[in-house]
N, C-alpha and C positions, 0 to 999 in steps of 0.2 A: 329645511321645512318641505313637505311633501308639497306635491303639485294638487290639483285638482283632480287630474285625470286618477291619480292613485285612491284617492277619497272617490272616486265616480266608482272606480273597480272595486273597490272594499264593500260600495253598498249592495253593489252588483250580485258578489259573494254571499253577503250578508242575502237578498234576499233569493237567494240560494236560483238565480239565472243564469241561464248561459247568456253569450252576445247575441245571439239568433233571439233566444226566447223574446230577452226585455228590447229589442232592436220590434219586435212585432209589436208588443205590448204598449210602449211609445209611438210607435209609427213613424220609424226611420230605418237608416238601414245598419245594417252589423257592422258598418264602415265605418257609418257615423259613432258607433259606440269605440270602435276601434282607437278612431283619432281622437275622440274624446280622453279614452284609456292613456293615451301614448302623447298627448300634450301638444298634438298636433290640430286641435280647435279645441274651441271652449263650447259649452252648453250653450242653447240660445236662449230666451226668457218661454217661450212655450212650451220647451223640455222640462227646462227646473219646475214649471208650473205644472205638469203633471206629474214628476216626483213629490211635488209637496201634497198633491191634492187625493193621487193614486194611491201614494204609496205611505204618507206621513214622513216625509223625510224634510228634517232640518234644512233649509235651504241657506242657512248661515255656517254649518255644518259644512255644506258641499263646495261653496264660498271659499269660506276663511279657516274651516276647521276649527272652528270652535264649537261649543257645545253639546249637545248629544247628537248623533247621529236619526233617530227618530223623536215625533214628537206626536202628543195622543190625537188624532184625527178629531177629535169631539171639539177640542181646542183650534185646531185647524181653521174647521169650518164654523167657527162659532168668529175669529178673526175675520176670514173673509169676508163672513155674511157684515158684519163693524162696517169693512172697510168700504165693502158698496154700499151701505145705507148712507154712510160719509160720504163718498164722493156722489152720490145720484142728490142730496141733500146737499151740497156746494154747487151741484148743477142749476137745480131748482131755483138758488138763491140768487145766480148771478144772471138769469132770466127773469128774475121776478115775480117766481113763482112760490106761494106757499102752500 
């Protein structure tokens, strides 16, 4: 089974960047894409979260390698907007607030 880092390079390809380009784009360094690439770290939660958010990219995909590699952006951000109205609305509740 491929690693992560091979799925990180595939989408890499796919969105046709060098390690400089998307090492800018991200806001890390070409190092960091490097050891990503080569299995030597993993992604942290604020990278994956601008691959999903930036670029549409499956985050279960860069994961586990399942499902499609992109997913529609409209869908995305229609999820996120879900999931903070959910979690600010459990906040709300467990303060007392309506």
């Amino acid at each position: 089974m491929e690693h992560i880092g091979i799925r990180f390079k595939n989408i890499r390809k796919l969105l046709k960047k060098s390690q400089d380009e998307l090492a800018v784009e991200l806001g890390i360094t070409k190092q960091a894409i490097s050891n990503i690439e080569n299995a030597k770290s993993m992604p942290g939660l604020s990278l994956l979260s601008k691959l999903l958010i930036d670029y549409g990219i499956n985050l279960n995909y860069v994961i586990s390698g399942v499902g499609d590699i992109f997913i529609e952006k409209e869908k995305t951000y229609k999820t996120l907007r879900t999931s903070l109205i959910e979690e600010v609305e459990r906040l709300l509740d467990s303060r007392g607030i309506k």
